[in-house]
Structures are given as structure tokens and as C-alpha cells.
C-alpha positions as MATLAB code, in Angstrom:
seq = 'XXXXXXXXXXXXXXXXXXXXXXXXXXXXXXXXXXXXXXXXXXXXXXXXXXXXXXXXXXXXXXXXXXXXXXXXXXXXXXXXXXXXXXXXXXXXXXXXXXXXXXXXXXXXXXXXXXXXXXXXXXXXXXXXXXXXXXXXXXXXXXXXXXXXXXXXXXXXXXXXXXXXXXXXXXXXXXXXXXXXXXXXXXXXXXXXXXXXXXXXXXXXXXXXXXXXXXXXXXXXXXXXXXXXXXXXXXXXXXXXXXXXXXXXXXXXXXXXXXXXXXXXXXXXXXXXXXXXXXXXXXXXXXXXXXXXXXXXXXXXXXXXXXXXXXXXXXXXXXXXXXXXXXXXXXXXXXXXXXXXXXXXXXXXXXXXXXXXXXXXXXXXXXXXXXXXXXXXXXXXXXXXXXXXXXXXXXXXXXXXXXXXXXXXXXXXXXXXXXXXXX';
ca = [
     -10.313   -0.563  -65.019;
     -11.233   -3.021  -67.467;
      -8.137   -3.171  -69.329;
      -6.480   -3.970  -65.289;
      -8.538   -7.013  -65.039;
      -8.125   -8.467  -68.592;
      -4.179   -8.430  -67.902;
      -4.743   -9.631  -64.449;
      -6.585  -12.116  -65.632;
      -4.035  -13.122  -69.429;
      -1.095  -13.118  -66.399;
      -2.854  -15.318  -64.017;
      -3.430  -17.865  -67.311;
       0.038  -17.892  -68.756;
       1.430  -18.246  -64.935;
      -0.594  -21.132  -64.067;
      -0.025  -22.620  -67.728;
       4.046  -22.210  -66.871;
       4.084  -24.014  -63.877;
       1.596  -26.722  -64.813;
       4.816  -27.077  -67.553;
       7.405  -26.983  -65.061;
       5.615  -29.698  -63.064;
       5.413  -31.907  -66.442;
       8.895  -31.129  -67.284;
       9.897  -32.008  -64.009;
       7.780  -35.419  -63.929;
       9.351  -36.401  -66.860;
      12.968  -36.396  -65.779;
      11.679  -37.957  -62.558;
      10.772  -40.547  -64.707;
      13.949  -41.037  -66.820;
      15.983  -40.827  -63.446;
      17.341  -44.370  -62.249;
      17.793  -43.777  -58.417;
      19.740  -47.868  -58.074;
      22.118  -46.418  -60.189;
      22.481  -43.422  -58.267;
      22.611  -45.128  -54.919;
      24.515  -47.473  -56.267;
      27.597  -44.939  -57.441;
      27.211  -42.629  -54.214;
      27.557  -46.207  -52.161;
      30.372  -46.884  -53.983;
      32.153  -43.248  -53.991;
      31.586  -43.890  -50.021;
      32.879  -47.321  -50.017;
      35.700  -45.993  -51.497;
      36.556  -43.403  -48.753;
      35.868  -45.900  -46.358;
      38.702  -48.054  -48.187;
      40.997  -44.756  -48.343;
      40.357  -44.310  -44.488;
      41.329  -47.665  -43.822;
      44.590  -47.643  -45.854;
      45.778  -44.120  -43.981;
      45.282  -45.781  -40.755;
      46.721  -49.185  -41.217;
      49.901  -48.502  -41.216;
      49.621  -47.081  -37.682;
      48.847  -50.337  -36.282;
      45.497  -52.306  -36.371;
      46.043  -55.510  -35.203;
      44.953  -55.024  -32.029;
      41.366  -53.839  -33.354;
      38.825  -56.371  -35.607;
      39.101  -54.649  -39.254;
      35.869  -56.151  -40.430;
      34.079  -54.658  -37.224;
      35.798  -51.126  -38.360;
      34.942  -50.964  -41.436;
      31.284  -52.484  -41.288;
      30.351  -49.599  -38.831;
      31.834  -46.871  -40.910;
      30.067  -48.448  -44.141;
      26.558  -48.915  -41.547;
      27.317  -45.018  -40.894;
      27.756  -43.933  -43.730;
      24.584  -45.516  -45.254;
      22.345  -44.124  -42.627;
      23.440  -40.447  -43.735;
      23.141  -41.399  -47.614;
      19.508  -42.499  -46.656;
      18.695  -39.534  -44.313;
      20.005  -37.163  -47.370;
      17.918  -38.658  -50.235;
      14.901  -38.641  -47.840;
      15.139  -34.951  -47.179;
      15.732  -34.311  -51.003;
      12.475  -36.167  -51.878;
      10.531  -34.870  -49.411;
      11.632  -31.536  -50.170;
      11.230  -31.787  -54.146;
       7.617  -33.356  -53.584;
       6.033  -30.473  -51.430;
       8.099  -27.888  -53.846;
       5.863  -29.910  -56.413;
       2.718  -29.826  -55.173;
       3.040  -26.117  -53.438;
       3.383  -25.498  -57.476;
       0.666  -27.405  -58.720;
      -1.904  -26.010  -55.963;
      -0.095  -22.469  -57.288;
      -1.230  -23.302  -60.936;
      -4.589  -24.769  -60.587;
      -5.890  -21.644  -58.684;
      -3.882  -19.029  -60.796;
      -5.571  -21.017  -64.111;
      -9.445  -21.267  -62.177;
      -9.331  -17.240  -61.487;
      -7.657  -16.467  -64.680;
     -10.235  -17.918  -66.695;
     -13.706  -16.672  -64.752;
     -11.954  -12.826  -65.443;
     -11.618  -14.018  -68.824;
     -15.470  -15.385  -69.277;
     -16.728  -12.512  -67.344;
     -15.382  -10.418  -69.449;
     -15.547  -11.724  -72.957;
     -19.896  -11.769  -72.062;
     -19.543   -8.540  -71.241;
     -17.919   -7.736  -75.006;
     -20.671   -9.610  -76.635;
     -23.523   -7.276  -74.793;
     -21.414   -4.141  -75.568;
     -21.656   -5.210  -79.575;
     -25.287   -5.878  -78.860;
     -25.941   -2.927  -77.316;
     -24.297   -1.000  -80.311;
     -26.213   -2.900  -82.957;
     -29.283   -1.795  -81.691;
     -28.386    1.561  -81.699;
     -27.527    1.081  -85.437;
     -31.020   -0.556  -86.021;
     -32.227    3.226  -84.339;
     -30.688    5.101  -86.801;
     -31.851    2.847  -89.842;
     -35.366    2.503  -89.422;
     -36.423    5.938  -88.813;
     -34.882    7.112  -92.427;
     -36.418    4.187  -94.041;
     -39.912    5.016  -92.509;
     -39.782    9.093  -93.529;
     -38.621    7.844  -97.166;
     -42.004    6.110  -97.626;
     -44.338    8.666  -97.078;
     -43.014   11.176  -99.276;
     -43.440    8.856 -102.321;
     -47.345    9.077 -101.344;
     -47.091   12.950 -100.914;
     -46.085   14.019 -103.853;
     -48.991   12.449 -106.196;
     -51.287   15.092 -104.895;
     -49.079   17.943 -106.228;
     -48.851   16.729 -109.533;
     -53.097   16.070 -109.727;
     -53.015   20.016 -108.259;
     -50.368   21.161 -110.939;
     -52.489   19.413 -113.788;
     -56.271   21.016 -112.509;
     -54.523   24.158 -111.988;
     -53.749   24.194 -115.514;
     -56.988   23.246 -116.663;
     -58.459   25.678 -114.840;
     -55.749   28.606 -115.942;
     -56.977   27.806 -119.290;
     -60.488   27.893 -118.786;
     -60.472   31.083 -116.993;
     -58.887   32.805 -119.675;
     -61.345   31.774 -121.946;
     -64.066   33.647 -119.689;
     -62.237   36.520 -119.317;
     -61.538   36.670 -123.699;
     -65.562   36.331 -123.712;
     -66.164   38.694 -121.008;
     -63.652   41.325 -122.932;
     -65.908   40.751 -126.501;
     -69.108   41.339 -124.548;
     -68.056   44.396 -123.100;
     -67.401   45.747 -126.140;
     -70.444   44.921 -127.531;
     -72.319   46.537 -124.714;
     -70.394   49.851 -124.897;
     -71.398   49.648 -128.747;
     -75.256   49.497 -127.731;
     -77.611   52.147 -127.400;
     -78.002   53.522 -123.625;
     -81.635   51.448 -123.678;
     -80.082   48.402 -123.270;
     -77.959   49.343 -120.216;
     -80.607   48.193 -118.163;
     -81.217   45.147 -119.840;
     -76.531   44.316 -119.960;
     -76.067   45.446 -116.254;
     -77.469   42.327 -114.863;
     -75.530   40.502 -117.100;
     -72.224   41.496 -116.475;
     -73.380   40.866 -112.407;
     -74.423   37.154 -113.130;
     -70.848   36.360 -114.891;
     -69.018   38.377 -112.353;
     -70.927   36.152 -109.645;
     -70.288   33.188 -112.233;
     -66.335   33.973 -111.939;
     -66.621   34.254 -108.331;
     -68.286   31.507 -107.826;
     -65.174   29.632 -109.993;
     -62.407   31.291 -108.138;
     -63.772   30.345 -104.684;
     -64.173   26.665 -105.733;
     -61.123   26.342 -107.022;
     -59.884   28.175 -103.069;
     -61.910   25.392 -102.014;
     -60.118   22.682 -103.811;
     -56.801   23.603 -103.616;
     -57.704   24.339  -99.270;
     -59.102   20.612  -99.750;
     -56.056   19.548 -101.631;
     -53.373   21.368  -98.884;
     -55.523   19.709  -95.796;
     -55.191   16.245  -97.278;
     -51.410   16.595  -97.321;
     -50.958   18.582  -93.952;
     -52.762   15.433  -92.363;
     -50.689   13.318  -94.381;
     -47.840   15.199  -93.411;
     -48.604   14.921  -89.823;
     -49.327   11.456  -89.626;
     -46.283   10.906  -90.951;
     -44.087   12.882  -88.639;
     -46.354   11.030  -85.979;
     -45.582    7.742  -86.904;
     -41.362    8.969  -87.099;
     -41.822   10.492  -83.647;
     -43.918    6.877  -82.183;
     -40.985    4.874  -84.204;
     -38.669    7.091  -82.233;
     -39.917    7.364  -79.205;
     -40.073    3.578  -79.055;
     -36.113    3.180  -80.778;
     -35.072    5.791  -77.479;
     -36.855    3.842  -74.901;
     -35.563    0.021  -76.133;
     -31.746    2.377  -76.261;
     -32.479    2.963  -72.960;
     -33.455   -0.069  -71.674;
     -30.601   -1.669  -73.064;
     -28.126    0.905  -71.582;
     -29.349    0.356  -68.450;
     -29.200   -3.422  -68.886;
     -25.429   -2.639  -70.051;
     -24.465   -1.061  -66.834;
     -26.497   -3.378  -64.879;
     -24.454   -6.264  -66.204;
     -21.600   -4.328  -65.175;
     -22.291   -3.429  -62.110;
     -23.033   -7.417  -61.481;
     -20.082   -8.578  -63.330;
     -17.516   -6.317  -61.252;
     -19.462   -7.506  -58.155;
     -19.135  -10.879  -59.259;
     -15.126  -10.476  -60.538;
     -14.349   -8.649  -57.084;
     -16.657  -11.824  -55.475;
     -14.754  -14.370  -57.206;
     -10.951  -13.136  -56.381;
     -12.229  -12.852  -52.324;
     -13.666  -16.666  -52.617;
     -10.614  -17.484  -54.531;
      -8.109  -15.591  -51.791;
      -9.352  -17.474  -49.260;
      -8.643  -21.114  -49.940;
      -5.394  -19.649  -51.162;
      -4.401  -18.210  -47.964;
      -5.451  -21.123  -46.045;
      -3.144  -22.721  -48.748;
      -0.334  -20.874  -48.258;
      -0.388  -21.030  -44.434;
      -1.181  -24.766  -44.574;
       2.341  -24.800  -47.164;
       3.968  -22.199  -44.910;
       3.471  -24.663  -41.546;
       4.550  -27.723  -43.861;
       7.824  -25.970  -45.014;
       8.439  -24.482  -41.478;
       8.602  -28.368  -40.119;
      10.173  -29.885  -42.932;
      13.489  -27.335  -42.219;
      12.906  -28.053  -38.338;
      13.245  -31.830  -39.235;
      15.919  -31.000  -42.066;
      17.654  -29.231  -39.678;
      17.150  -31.779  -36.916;
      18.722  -34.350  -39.470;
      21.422  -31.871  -39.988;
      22.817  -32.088  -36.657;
      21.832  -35.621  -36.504;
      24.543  -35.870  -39.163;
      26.925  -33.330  -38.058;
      27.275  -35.291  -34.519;
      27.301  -38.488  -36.382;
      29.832  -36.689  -38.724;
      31.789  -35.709  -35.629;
      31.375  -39.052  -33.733;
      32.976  -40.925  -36.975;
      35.835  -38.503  -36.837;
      36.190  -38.324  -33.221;
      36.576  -42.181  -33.498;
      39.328  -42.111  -36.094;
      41.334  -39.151  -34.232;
      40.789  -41.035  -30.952;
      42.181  -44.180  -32.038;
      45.237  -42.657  -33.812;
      46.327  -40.957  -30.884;
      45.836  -43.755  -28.859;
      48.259  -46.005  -30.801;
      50.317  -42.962  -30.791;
      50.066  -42.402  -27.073;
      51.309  -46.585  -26.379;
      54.122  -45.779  -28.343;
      54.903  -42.764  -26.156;
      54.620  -45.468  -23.409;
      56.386  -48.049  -24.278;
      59.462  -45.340  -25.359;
      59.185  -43.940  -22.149;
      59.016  -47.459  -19.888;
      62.418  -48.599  -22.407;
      63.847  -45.251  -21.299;
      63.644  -46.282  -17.502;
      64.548  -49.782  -17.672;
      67.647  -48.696  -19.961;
      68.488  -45.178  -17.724;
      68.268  -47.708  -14.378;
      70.891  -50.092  -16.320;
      73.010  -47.358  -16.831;
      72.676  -46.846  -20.496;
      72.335  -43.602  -22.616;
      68.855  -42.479  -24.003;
      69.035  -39.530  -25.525;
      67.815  -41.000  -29.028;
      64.874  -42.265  -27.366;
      63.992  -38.937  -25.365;
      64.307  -37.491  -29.104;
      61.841  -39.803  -30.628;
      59.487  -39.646  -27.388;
      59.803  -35.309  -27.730;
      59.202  -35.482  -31.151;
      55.797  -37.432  -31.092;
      54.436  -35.299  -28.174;
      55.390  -32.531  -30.338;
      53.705  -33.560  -33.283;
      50.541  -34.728  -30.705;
      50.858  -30.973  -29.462;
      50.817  -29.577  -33.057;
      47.293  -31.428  -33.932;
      45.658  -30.237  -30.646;
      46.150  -33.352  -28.700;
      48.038  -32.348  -25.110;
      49.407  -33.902  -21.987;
      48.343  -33.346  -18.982;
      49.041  -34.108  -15.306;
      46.820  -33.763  -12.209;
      48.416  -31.868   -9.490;
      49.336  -33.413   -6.385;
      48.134  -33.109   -2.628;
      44.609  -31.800   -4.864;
      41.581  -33.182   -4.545;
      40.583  -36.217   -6.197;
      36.835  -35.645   -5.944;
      35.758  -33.416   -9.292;
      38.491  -34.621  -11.487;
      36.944  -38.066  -11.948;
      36.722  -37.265  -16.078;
      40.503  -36.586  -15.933;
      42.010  -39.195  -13.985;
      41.773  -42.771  -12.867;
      42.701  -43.706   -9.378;
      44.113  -47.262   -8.995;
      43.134  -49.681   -6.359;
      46.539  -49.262   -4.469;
      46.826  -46.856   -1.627;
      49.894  -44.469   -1.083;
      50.105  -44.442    3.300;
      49.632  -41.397    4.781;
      50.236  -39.622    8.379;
      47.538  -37.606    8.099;
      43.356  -38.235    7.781;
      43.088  -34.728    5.677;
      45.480  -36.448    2.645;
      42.718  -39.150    2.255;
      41.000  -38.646   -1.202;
      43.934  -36.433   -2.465;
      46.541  -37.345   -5.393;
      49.380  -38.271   -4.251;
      51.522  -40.014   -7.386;
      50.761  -39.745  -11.472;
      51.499  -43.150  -12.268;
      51.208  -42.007  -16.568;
      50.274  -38.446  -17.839;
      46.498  -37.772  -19.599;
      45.872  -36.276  -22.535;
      43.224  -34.038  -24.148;
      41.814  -32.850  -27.496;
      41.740  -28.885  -27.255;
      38.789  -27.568  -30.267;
      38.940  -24.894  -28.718;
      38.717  -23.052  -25.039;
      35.211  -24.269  -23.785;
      35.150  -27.244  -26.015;
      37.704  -30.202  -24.590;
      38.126  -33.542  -25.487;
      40.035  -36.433  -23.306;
      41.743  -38.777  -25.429;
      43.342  -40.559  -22.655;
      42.490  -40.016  -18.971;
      46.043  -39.447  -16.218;
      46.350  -42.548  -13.994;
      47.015  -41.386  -10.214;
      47.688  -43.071   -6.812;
      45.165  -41.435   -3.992;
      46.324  -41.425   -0.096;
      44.677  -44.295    1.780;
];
């Protein structure tokens, strides 16, 4: 369990430590970045394609149209996306930045209480254990001292004892030549060496059972030695088991507090990272609504800016279709041939119909009302007999034309120009 929460705590450190770098790293080539010179090639890369752009198109006829106004909207356009791009990329780079930095400085602050926690609870361990050392030490050097004043006894015993050995067999060499000399003696003084021989045997007795005494005394003063002794090893002891014991219990104690503590710290430290992450979660969810807001900001400024240039293509395309087809009526009511011109007029709606662009014509005696975005109705009036032709079509003075993407997405390039019954 404890090894779990010192690599918890050595990953949570060298995390934090790695972004803190990443965030330096990253600060530093913010620095060394020169953004004029940045803006100053992408304006020019777009300046450039606004140049290109204006070179396709001129040859198809601009002199109707200002060519400063033209180009000073496309350069106006084009700066308004360039800004609206680098403003999402900052924006973007900054909160990736700080989300980082909030990342580090909490992964660092719970990384290092683990670490403290822990390392106190290392020095209490090697405490703990050196007092159990001092345990084992100080009993052995308190039983060493008390034999040392043990043993001087013994040798005073061994040193009477052989005084007295001696002595005793001196009596008994005396006793052994006055027996003889009493056996010797006439039977009148048996009487007289009786009492003798009782007095020395009472004089030996009276020997032997001090010498009982003394060497009694003698064993009594070490047994009381010997037991104060193993009284003071079992006190010393006693008091070595109860300070273990203490200390044990101090050891789990600590323990208990510093897992308590550890399990504390990570729930305080959760919480403000949550509320971190949900406050960077809500951030990030409305930077991509406003990135993607910007997105189709560009995308229909993107499609305006081409709609613009396909529009007025096919309108100068479209007048030339016109004025072939107005030479083609004034020439076929003179009587002269046309074909050539009905080739060149075919071939441009051809080419019109192979980009997407076609022509159109409202149908007669229909309804004029509802097709307003695909005609225009001239002021003159085509007579009628009847009051239910009033409103309808009833001539296409010129054909429309329309820009097909695709089936629910239509364009008009040109609206059809009709004559309505009056």
C-alpha cells in the first residue's frame, strides 16, 4: 500500500515537472516568434491570389466594373478571415496553456505532501527500530556487571575452605595419636579418657557446624545478590518492553493519521480539480462553439467571395450570349446566314451548361405570382380578351439562368425577363 502511494506520488512530481517544461519551452518560442513578419508574408501570399484572381478574370472583360473597388473588397475580405484565424489560434494556444499549467501546479502540490508524509513516516520507522536496538543492548550490559561482583565471594570461600581442610586434618592426626595412647593405658584411666574424647568430638562438631554456618552465610549473600540482580534485568526489561510498546503504538498511530491525512489531502485536492476541469471543460466547449461559429462565418464569407467571382463571369458571359443572339436577328431579318454565330452562341451555353450554370424559361399562360425570384416582369402590358390572363406570362422577352450545386441548393445568376397580360 505504501509502495502505491510513493509511485503515485514520484508520477504526480515528474508529470507536473514535464509540463511546467513544456509550458517554458513553449514560452520561449513564443518569445522568439515575430508575428509582423508572419502577418506580413500570409498578407502578402493573399495579396498575391488576389492579384492571380484578378489577372484570370481580366481578360473576360472589366471595364465595365471599378478594379480598385474589386480588388480592395477582396483584399478587406480576405484580411478579416486572416484576423479571425490568428484570433482563434491564440485563443486556443493560451487556454491549452494555462489548462496545462493549472494541470502541473496541482499534480506538483499533491505529489509532494505524499512525498513529505511519507519520508516522516521513514524517519519514525528508523526511530522506532533504534530503540528496539537500545532494548537489546542494555539488558546484556547490566547482567555483565553483576557477575564481576559475584564471583569475589567464591574465591574468599575457596581460600577458607582450604584453611579449614587443613586445619581439620590436623585435629583428626592428633585425635588418631591420642587414641592410641588411650588404648595403650591401663583400664583405670578409661574413666578419666572417655570424657575426653566427648569434649573434642563436641570440639569437631562444634567446627563442622560453623563452618555449615559460614558457607550457608556465604551461599545467602550471593542468592540475594543473585536475585537482585535478575530483579534489576527483569525492572530494566520490563521498562525496555513498555517504552517498545509505546512506541509501536505511536508507530501505527502515526499511520493511521498519516493515511487519514494522505486519503484527506487527495479528496481536498480532487475537488478544486474537478471544479477545474469543468470550469476548462465549459471554456473549451464555447471556444469550439465560437470556433465553429467563425468557421461558418468564413465558409459563407468563403462562399460569398466565390459566388461573386462565378456570378460576374457568367454574367459577362451571359451579355455575350446576348448580344450574339440580338446580331443573329437583326442579320436573319436582313436575310443573311448565321450559322457561325448560332455555333459560337451553342458553344458558350454549352460550356455555361458544363460548369452548372443553365437556362431557363418561365412557361407561358402560368402564373406570375410565386415566380417573382425567377423572372422580371416589364412595365409593358401584352392585351388580353380575357380578365383570367391578367397576372399570367404571356412573352419571355430573354431566357434566365441558374447555378445548379446541387438538387435543393439553386442559385440564379440571371433572372428570365417576361411580358404579363394587362
Amino acid at each position: 500500500m505504501h509502495k502505491i502511494f510513493i509511485i503515485i506520488a514520484l508520477v504526480l512530481l515528474i508529470a507536473g515537472s514535464a509540463m511546467l517544461g513544456w509550458i517554458y519551452l513553449e514560452k520561449q518560442k513564443e518569445q522568439q516568434r515575430k508575428e509582423q513578419h508572419r502577418i506580413a508574408e500570409d498578407e502578402s501570399k493573399y495579396n498575391s491570389g488576389v492579384d492571380e484572381i484578378i489577372e484570370q478574370i481580366e481578360p473576360l472583360g472589366l471595364e465595365g466594373y471599378d478594379k480598385s473597388t474589386i480588388e480592395s473588397q477582396l483584399r478587406q475580405d480576405q484580411q478579416d478571415r486572416l484576423q479571425a484565424e490568428l484570433d482563434v489560434k491564440y485563443k486556443s494556444q493560451k487556454e491549452l496553456s494555462e489548462f496545462v499549467l493549472t494541470g502541473s501546479i496541482v499534480c506538483i502540490s499533491m505529489g509532494g505532501t505524499i512525498f513529505s508524509w511519507y519520508l516522516l513516516l521513514w524517519l519514525l520507522r528508523a526511530l522506532s527500530k533504534g530503540m528496539s536496538g537500545l532494548k537489546k543492548y542494555l539488558p546484556n550490559k547490566f547482567r555483565r556487571q553483576p557477575k564481576a561482583d559475584v564471583e569475589e565471594p567464591d574465591e574468599i570461600y575457596i581460600e577458607k575452605d582450604l584453611i579449614e581442610q587443613g586445619q581439620e586434618q590436623s585435629q583428626i592426626e592428633k585425635k588418631s595419636n591420642d587414641s592410641r595412647k588411650l588404648d595403650n593405658s591401663k583400664s583405670e584411666h578409661d574413666d578419666v579418657g572417655s570424657p575426653l574424647l566427648t569434649k573434642r568430638k563436641n570440639n569437631s562438631d562444634k567446627k563442622n557446624h560453623g563452618r555449615t554456618k559460614k558457607t550457608v552465610g556465604i551461599s545467602s549473600d550471593e542468592n540475594v545478590e543473585e536475585i537482585a540482580v535478575l530483579l534489576s534485568d527483569e525492572a530494566t526489561s520490563d521498562s525496555l518492553a513498555k517504552l517498545e510498546n509505546s512506541l509501536k503504538a505511536q508507530t501505527e498511530q502515526l499511520e493511521e493519521r498519516t493515511t487519514q491525512s494522505v486519503q484527506e489531502a487527495l479528496k481536498e485536492h480532487s475537488k478544486p480539480l474537478d471544479s477545474t476541469l469543468k470550469d476548462l471543460a465549459q471554456q473549451v466547449s464555447a471556444i469550439r462553439e465560437y470556433a465553429s461559429c467563425q468557421q461558418e462565418r468564413v465558409e459563407k464569407l468563403q462562399d460569398g467571395y466565390d459566388w461573386n467571382i462565378i456570378k460576374t463571369f457568367c454574367l459577362r458571359i451571359i451579355r455575350c450570349i446576348d448580344n450574339l443572339e440580338n446580331r443573329i436577328e437583326r442579320l436573319s431579318s436582313k436575310g443573311t446566314k448565321t450559322e457561325y454565330l448560332e455555333d459560337i452562341r451553342d458553344e458558350m451555353v454549352f460550356a455555361l451548361e458544363s460548369s452548372g450554370i443553365e437556362q431557363y424559361q418561365p412557361e407561358i399562360n402560368s402564373d406570375y405570382r410565386g415566380q417573382e425570384k425567377y423572372a422580371e416582369a416589364v412595365k409593358q402590358k401584352e392585351h388580353c380578351d380575357s380578365a383570367k390572363q391578367k397576372g399570367k406570362i404571356a412573352k419571355v422577352i430573354r431566357p434566365g439562368y441558374q447555378y445548379i450545386i446541387n438538387e435543393e441548393n439553386i442559385k440564379i445568376v440571371r433572372t428570365a425577363q417576361v411580358k404579363l397580360f394587362g
